[in-house]
N, C-alpha and C positions, 0 to 999 in steps of 0.2 A: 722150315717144315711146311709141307702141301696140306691142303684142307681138301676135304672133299665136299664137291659141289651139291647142288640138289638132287641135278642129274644124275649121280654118281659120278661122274666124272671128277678128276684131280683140278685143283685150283691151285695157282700160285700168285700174288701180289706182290706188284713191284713197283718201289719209287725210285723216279730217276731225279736230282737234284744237282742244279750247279748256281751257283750267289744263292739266292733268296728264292729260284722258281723250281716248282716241281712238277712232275707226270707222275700219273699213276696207273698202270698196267697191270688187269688182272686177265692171266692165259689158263684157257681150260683146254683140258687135254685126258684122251683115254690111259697114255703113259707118263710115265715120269716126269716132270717139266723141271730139267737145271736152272734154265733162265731163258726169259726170251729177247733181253737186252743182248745179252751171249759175250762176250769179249767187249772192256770196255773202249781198247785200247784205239780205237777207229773215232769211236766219240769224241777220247779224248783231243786227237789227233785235228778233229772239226770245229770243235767247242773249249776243249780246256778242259778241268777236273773236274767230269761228272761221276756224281757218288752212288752206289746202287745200293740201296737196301730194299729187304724182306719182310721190311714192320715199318707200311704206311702210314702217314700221318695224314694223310687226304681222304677225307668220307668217300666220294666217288672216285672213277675212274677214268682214268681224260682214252682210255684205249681199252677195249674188248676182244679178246682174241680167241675165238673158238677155234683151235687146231684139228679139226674134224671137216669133212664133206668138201664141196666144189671150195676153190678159193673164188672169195669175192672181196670186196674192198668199199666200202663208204665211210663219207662222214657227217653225221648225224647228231643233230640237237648240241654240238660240240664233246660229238663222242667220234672215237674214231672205232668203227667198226670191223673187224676182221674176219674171214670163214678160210679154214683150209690151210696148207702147207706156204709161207714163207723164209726163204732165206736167211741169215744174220744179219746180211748185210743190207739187203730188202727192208727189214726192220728196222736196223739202226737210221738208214738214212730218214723213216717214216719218222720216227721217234726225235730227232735232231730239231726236223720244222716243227715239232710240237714246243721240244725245248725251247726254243728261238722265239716263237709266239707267247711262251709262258714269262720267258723273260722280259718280253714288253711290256705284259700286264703289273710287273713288279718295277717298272721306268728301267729297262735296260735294254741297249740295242745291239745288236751284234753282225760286226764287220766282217765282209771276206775279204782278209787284207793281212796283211803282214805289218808289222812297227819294230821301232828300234829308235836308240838314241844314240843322237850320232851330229855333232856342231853342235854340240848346248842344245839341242832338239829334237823333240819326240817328231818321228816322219813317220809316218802311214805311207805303205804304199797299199793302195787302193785295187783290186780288181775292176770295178764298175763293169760296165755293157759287155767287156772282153777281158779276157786274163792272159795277160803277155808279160808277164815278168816281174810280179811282187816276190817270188822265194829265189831267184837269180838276184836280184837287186840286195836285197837281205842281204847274203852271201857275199858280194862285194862289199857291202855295209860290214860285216861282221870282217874281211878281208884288210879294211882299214881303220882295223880297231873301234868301231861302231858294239853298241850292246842290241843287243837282243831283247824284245818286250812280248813279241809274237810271231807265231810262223805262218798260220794258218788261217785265225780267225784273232779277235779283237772285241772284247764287251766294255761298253760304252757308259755312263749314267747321262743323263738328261744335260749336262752342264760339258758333255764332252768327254771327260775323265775318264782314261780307262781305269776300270777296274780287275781287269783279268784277261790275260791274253794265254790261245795254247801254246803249250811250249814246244811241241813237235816242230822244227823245220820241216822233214822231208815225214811223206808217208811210206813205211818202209814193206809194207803187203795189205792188200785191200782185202776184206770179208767177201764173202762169197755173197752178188748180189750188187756189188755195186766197182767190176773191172770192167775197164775199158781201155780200147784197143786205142784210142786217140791220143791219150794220156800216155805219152813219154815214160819208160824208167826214171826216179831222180836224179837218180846218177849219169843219164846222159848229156842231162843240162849241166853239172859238173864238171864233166871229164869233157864238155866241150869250150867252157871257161875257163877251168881251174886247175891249176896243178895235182891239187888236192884240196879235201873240203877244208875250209880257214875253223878254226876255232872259236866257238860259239862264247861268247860272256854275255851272260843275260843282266839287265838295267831292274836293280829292286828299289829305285824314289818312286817319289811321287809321279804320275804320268796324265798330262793335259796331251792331246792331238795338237800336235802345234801347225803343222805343214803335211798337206795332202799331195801325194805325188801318183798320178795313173801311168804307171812304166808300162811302155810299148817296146819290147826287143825285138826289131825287124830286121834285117839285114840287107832286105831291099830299099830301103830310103835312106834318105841324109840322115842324120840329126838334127832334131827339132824341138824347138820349147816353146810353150806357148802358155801364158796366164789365162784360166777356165775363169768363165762368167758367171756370172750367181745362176741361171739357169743351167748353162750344162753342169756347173758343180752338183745341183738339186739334185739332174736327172742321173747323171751316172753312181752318186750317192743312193738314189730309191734304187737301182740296180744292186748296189753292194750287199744293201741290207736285204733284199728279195732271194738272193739267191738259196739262203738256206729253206725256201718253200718248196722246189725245184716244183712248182707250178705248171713248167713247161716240160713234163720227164714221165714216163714211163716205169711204173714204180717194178714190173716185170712184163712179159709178154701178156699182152690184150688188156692191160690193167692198166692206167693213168692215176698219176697221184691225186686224191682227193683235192678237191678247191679245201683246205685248214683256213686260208689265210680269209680275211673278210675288209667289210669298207672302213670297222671302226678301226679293225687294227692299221689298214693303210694310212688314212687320214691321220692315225697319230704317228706313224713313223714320218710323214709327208713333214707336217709339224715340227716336228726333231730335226729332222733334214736339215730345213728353212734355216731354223736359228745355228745347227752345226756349221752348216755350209757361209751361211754370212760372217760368221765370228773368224772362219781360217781362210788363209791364201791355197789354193788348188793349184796344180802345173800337170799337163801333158810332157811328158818327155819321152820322145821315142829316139834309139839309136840302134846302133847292129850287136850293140854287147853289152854286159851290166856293166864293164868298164865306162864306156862313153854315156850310161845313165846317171851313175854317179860322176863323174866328172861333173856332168851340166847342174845335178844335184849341189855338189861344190860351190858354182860359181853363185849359184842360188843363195847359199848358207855365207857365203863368202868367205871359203876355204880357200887358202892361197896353197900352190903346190909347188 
């Protein structure tokens, strides 16, 4: 049920929750307001099972969105401010880095990365700096009876653990707001691997990050493996975890995404990193196909063929 604002205008509140963290979104509006989360299904697809409800439990508002006059965009006292007409998909992506920050304030960090179990061991495949082939890699994984942990993203507790990864492999249609023309169909990285897509069995124990693998699929180079050093481990790990700020992004035309992110939060992610990154083995592995990344993956696990 809408409330009606002071202004006269319609009010709606809204919590967004996934583990322990929450947003609160209240949108005012001359009409109707359904939701301004809109479809959760893109969330989920980023993050894993974010819950919407209509009866917050947050005194304030982490988001103000007045749907009237010019659109403008800041962020303010750790409010995120909104004026004017946004997209679902505009939003959701805005909404996601809020998620991501809230969950760090509750000690949880969230990877863009894919996992699976697969040799007696939980793999990460990493995006870091570049994203060349953690849901291809999966897919080979899942092609040799490997399970499934995450497709998309990966949440973390302080000790490494994950605690919940999304379950989406492929994103099957983007909201309006956040297509792009660079980004491949799924399915073409499929049908240029694969027969057909392999059969997903997702992995329900216990899940420590055991082995960090940053898959490169190039088709111009060798095959190459190389053990990463505590520093590039650090840096392309603060990469993994940044990405859901999209800091460097255009939230629509003339608009830039708010700076959310700040130095307390970096310095405790930087922290995380440190001890994540010391405790596990990292490996680059670039080849021309997911085939030849798990193979090298293999000799790694010491998987005889």
């Amino acid at each position: 049920m809408q409330a009606q604002g002071n202004s006269g205008m319609r009010k709606l509140s809204e919590e967004l929750t996934i583990e322990n963290a929450k947003i609160r979104i209240d949108t005012f509006s001359d009409e109707e307001i359904r939701s301004a989360a809109g479809d959760p299904s893109y969330l989920t697809y980023r993050l894993g099972q974010v819950e919407i409800s209509t009866k917050p439990t947050k005194a304030e508002p982490d988001v103000i969105w007045r749907r009237t006059g010019e659109r403008s965009l800041s962020y303010q006292n750790g409010k995120l401010l909104m004026n004017g007409f946004f997209s679902e998909g505009e939003v959701q992506r805005m909404l996601i880095a809020l998620l991501v920050k809230a969950l760090e304030d509750v000690g949880l960090f969230t990877f863009h990365a894919s996992a699976c179990y697969y040799g007696g061991r939980c793999v990460v495949f990493m995006s870091g700096e570049e994203n060349h082939g953690k849901t291809m890699s999966l897919l080979e994984v899942a092609k040799r009876g490997g399970e499934v942990i995450a497709g998309e993203s990966l949440i973390c507790n302080k000790e490494g653990r994950i605690v919940s990864g999304s379950p989406d492999v492929f994103l099957r249609s983007r909201p309006t707001g956040t297509e792009r023309i660079d980004k491949p169909p799924p399915m073409q990285g499929v049908n240029k691997f694969f027969d057909t897509i392999p059969a997903f069995k997702y992995y329900k124990g216990p899940t420590n990050a055991d082995l960090i693998i940053l898959p490169d699929i190039d088709g111009n180079f060798d095959a190459f493996v190389g053990r990463m050093e505590s520093f590039e481990k650090e840096y392309q790990t603060f990469h993994c975890l940044g990405d859901f700020y999209i800091l460097r992004c255009l939230v629509s035309s003339r608009i830039p995404m708010p700076i959310v992110d700040d130095e307390e939060h970096r310095d405790r992610r930087a922290a995380f990193i440190a001890e994540f990154a010391k405790e596990r083995p990292y490996y680059f592995i670039r080849g021309k196909s997911p085939e030849v990344i798990l193979d090298e993956l293999d000799k790694i696990l010491g998987i005889a063929h």
